[in-house]
C-alpha positions as CSV (number, residue, x, y, z in Angstrom):
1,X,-4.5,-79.9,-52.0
2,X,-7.0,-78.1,-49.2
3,X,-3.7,-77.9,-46.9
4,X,-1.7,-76.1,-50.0
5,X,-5.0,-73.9,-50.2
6,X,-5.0,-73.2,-46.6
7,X,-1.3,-72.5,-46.7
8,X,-1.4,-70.0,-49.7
9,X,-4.7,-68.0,-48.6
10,X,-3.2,-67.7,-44.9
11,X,0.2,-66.5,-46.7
12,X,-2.2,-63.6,-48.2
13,X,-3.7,-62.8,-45.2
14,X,-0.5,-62.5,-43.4
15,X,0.8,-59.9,-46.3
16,X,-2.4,-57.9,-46.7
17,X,-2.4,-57.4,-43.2
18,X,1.2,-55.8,-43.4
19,X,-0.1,-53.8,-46.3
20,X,-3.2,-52.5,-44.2
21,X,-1.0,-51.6,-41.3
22,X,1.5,-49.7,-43.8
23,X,-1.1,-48.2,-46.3
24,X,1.3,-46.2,-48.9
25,X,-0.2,-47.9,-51.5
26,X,-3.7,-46.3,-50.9
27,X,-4.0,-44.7,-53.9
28,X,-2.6,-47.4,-56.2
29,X,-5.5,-49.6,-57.4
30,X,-9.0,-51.0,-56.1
31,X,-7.2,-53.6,-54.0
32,X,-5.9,-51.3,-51.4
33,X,-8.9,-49.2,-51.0
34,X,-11.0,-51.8,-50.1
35,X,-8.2,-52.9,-48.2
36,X,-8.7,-50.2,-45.0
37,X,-12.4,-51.0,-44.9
38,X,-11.7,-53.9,-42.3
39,X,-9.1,-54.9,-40.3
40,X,-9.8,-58.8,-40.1
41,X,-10.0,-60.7,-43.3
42,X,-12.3,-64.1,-44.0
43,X,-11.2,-66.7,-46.6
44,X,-14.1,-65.0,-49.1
45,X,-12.5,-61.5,-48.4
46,X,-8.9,-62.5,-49.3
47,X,-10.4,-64.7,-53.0
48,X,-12.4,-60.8,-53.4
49,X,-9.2,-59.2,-52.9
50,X,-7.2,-61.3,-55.3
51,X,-10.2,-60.3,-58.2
52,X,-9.6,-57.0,-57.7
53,X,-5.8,-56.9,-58.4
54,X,-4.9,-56.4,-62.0
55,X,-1.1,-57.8,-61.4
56,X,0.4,-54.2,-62.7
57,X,3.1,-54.6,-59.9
58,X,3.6,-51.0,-59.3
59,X,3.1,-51.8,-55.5
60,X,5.8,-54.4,-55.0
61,X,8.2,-51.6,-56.9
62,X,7.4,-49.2,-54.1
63,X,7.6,-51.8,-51.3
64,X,10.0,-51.1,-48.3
65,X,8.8,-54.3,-47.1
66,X,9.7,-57.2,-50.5
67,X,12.9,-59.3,-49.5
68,X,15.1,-59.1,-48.1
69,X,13.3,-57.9,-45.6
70,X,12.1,-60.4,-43.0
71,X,8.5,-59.3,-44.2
72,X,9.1,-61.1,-47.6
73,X,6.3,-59.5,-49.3
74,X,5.0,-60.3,-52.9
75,X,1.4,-59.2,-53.0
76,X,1.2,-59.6,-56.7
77,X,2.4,-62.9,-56.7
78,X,0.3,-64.5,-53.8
79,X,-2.8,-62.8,-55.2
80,X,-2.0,-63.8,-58.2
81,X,-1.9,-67.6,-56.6
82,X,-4.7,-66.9,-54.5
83,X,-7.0,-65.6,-57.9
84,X,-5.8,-68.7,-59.8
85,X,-6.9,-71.1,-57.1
86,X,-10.7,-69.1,-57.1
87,X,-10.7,-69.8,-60.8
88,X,-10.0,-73.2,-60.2
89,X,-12.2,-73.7,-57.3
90,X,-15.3,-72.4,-58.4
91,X,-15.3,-73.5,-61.9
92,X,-15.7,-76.9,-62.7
93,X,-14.5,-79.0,-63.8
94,X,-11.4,-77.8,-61.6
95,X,-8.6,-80.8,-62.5
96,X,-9.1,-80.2,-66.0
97,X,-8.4,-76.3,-65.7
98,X,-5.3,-77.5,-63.1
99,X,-4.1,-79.3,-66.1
100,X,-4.0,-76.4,-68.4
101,X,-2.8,-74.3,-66.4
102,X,0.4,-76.3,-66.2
103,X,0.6,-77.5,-70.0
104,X,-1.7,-75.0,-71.8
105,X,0.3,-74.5,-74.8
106,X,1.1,-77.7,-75.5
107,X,-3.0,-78.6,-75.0
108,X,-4.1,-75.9,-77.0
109,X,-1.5,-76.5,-80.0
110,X,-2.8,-80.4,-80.1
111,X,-6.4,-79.5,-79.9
112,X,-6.5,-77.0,-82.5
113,X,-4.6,-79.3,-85.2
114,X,-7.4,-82.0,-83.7
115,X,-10.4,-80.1,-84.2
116,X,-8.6,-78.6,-87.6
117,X,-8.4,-81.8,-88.9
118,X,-12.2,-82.7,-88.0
119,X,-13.5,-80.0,-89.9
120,X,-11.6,-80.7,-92.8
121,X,-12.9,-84.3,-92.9
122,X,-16.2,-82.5,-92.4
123,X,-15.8,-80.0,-95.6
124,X,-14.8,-82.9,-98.0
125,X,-18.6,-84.0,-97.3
126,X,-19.6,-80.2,-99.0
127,X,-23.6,-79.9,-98.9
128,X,-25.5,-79.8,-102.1
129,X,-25.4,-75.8,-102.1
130,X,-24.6,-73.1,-100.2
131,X,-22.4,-69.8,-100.4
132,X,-19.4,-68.7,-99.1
133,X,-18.5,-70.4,-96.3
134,X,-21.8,-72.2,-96.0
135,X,-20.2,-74.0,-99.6
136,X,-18.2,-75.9,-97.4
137,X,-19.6,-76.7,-94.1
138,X,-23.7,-75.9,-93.4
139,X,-24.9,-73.1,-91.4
140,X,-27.3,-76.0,-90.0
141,X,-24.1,-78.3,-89.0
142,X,-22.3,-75.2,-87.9
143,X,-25.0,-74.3,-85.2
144,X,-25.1,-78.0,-84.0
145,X,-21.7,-78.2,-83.6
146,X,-20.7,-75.2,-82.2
147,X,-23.8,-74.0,-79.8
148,X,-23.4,-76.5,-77.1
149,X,-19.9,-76.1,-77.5
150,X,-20.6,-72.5,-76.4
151,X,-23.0,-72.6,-74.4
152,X,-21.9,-75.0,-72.0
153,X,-18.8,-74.4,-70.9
154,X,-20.5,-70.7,-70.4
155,X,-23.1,-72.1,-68.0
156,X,-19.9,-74.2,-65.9
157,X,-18.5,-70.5,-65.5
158,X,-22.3,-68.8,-65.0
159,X,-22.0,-71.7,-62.2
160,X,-18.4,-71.0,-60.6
161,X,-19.9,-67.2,-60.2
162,X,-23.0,-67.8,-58.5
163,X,-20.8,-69.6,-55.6
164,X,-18.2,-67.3,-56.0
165,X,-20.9,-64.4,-55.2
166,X,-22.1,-65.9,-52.4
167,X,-18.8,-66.2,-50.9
168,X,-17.4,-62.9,-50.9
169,X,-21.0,-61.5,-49.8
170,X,-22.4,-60.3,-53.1
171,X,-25.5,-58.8,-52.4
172,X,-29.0,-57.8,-54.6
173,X,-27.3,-56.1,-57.7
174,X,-28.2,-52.1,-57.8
175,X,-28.1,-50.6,-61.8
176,X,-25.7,-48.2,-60.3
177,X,-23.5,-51.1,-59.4
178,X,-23.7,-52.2,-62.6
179,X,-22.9,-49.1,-64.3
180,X,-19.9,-48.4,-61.9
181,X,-18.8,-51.8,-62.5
182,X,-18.6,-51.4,-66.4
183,X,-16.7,-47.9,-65.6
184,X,-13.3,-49.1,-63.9
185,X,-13.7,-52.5,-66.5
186,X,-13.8,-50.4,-69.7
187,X,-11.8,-47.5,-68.8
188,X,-9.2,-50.3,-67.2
189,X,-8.6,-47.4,-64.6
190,X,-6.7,-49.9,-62.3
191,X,-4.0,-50.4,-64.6
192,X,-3.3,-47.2,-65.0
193,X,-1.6,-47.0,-61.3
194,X,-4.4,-45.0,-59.9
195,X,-2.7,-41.6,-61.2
196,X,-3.0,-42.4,-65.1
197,X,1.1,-42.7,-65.3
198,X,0.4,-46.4,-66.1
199,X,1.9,-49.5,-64.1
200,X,5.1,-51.4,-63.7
201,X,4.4,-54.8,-65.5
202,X,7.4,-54.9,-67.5
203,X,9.5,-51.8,-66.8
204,X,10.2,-52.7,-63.3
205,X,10.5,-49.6,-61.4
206,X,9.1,-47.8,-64.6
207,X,5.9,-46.5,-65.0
208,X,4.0,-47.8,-68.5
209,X,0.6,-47.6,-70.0
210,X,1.9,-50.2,-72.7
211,X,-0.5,-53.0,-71.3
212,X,-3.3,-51.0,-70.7
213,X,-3.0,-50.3,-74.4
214,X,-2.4,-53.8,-75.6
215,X,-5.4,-54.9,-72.7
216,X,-7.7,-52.3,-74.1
217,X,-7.2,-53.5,-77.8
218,X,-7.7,-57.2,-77.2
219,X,-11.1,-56.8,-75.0
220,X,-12.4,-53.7,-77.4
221,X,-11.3,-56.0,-80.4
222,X,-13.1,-59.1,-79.3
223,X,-16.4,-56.8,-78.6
224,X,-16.5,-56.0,-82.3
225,X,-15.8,-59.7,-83.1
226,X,-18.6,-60.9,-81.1
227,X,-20.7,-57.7,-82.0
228,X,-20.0,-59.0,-85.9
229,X,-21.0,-62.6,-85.0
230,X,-24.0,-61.2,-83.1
231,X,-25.2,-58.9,-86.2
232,X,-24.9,-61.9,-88.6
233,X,-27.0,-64.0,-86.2
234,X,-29.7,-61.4,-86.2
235,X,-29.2,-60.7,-90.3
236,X,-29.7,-64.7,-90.8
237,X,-32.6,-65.7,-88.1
238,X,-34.3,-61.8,-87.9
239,X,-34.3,-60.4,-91.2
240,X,-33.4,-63.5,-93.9
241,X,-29.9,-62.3,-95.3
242,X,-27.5,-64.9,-95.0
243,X,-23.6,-64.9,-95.6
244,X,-21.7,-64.4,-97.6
245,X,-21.9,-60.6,-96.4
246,X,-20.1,-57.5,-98.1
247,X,-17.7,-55.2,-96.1
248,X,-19.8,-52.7,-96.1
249,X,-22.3,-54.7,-94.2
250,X,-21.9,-54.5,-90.6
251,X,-20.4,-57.7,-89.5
252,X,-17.4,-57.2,-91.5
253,X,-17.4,-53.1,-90.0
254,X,-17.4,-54.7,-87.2
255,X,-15.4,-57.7,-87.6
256,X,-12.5,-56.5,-89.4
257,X,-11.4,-53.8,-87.7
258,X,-11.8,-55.9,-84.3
259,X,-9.9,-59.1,-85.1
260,X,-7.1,-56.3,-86.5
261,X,-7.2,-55.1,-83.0
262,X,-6.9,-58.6,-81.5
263,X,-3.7,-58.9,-83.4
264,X,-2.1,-55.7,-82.0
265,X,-3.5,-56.4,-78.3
266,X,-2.2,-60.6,-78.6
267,X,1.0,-59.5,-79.8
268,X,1.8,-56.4,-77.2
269,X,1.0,-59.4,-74.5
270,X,2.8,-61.9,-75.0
271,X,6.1,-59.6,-75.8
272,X,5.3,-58.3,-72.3
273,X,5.0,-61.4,-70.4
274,X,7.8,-62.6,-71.9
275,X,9.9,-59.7,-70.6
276,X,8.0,-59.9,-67.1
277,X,9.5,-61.3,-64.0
278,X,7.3,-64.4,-63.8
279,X,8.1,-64.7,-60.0
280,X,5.7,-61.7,-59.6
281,X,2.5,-63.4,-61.5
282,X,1.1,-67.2,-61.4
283,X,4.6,-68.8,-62.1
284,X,2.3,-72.1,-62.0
285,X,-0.3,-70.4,-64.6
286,X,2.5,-69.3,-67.1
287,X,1.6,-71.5,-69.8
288,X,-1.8,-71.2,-69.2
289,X,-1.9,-67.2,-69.4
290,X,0.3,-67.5,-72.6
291,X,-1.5,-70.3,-74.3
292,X,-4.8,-68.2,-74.0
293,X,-3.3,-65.2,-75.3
294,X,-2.2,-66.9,-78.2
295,X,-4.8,-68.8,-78.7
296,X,-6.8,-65.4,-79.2
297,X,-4.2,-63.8,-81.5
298,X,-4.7,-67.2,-83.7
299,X,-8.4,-66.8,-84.1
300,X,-8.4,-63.5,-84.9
301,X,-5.1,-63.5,-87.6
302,X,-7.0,-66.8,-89.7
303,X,-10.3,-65.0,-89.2
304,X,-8.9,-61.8,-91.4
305,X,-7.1,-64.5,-93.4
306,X,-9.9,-66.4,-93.9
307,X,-12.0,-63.0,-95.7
308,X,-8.8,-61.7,-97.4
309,X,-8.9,-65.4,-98.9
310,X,-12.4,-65.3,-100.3
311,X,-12.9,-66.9,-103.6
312,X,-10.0,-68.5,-103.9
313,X,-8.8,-72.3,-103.2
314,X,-7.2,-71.3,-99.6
315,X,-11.1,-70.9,-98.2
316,X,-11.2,-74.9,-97.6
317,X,-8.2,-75.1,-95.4
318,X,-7.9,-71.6,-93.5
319,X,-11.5,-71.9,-92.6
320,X,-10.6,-75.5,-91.3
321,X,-8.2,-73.6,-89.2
322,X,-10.5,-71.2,-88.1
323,X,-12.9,-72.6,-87.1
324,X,-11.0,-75.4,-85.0
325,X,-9.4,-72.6,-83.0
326,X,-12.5,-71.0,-82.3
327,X,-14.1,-74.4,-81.3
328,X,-10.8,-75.0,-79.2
329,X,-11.7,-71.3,-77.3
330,X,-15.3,-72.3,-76.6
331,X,-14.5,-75.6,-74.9
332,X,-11.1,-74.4,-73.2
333,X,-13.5,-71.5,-71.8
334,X,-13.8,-72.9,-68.3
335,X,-9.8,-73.3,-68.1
336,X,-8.2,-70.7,-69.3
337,X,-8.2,-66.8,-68.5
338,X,-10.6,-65.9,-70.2
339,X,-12.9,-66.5,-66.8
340,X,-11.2,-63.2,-65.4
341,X,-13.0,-61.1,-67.2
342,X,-16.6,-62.6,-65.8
343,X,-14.8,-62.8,-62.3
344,X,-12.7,-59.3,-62.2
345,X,-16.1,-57.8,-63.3
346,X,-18.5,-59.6,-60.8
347,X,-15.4,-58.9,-57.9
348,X,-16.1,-54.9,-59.5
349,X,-19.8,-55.1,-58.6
350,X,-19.3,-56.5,-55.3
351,X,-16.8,-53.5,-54.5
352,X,-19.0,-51.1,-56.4
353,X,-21.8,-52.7,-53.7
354,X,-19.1,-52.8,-50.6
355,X,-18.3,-49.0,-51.4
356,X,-21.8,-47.6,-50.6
């Protein structure tokens, strides 16, 4: 396993090299930018360069150098490979995340049914009273179950970035770093192809914005999902209102219109990576990548399910559902892609630091 590590990061080395010596993809994303800063690259710089790239392929489409030339290159792919392996590395525990990555689909369909089934076991023991959902399972059972389901997984990825930090020479975070960071992630600038005409992930040697779209609409969606779960939090503990909450009130302003936009964004990304050459990506992270996306799509179609549902004798099962694929997300956090959003944003500060 360490000699297949050595192998891929020296491979990456060896084609970002050629890319610093040739340079006409400058202007495409963060990656190359960062790229001319130095001419000899340590393991850490290489994992910090693989961050950085978004996979929108637009600079293998303008490659002279991709085979058949005796250069071979394929920087998406081997950063891709390289960024995988980071993920792995740094969070733990690293075989189990190995192992979803190759059979993700398959593990998250079978724990989902699992943990679907548990909670409908748990709803046939209904507590004495209680509204809305709270009718079938209690807030008080719903916070021991699910908060350390949360919150540790988080704390195995809070983990994977403090040593991922120190290896690619993080330094003592700067507001401005912070702010910069939270520029590029929201405005997804490096996915655009530098210019704004979009990127090449699935129209080849067309330029698209299509997965900027689809990208923006699944992370703006699951903001207002968590901002609804975050507002009914503060409601309950803060202020004494507890669910069942109107749709006026603002976790379902919030949560309705961001687990519609989950929908859209799940959707547009799984029909794009399954018209994407995978031989440009993770080939080994496929059903990983895809599993995750759908997984996301899931929660966010039984969630509106779930509301539209209310009152009537469908609650019982759909929120069974529901909440076994949201309990599935929390402890497949570690494994799956959703750690690229903590790592591509720390791997923004660091260049946000690197730049000044």
């Amino acid at each position: 396993m360490l000699d297949d590590r050595m192998n891929m990061i020296d491979e990456a080395r060896r084609q970002i090299e050629i890319c610093n010596a040739c340079r006409y993809c400058e202007g495409f994303c963060s990656v190359f930018p960062a790229m001319t800063r130095q001419r000899a690259f340590a393991d850490g710089d290489i994992t910090q360069l693989a961050n950085l790239c978004h996979n929108c392929r637009g600079c293998y489409y303008s490659c002279q150098y991709t085979a058949p030339h005796e250069f071979a290159l394929n920087l998406p792919a081997v950063l891709a490979e390289v960024r995988n392996d980071s993920w792995l590395r740094y969070v733990w525990p690293a075989p189990l995340g190995a192992l979803f990555q190759r059979s993700g689909v398959a593990i998250t369909a079978a724990l989902v049914v699992c943990l679907g089934a548990f909670f409908w076991l748990l709803a046939a023991l209904r507590p004495e009273e209680g509204a809305g959902f709270y009718a079938y399972l209690a807030h008080n059972a719903m916070v021991a179950l699910f908060a350390p389901a949360f919150l540790l997984p988080l704390a195995s990825v809070a983990w994977g970035l403090v040593r991922y930090w120190r290896d690619v020479g993080g330094q003592r975070i700067r507001l401005g770093d912070i702010t910069g960071a939270l520029r590029q992630a929201a405005g997804m600038r490096n996915l655009s192809g530098g210019q704004g005409q979009g990127c090449n992930f699935e129209q080849e040697d067309r330029y698209s914005n299509t997965r900027r779209w689809y990208h923006q609409a699944m992370m703006y969606g699951f903001l207002l999902c968590f901002g609804a779960t975050s507002a009914g939090t503060i409601m309950h503990y803060g202020f004494g209102m507890e669910a069942p909450y109107g749709f006026f009130s603002l976790p379902k302003l919030l949560g309705v219109p961001g687990g519609i936009l989950m929908v859209i964004g799940a959707y547009g990304l799984a029909a794009g990576k399954l018209k994407a050459d995978p031989n440009l990506g993770a080939a080994s992270a496929w059903s990983g990548e895809m599993a995750f996306i759908l997984l996301l799509g899931f929660i966010a179609a039984t969630g509106l399910a779930l509301y539209a549902a209310t009152g009537t004798g469908a609650v019982p099962a759909l929120l069974a559902v529901h909440l076994g694929s949201v309990m599935a997300l929390f402890l497949l956090l570690p494994f799956t892609k959703m750690v690229h959003g903590f790592f591509r944003l720390t791997a923004l500060i660091v260049e946000e630091q690197k730049r000044r």
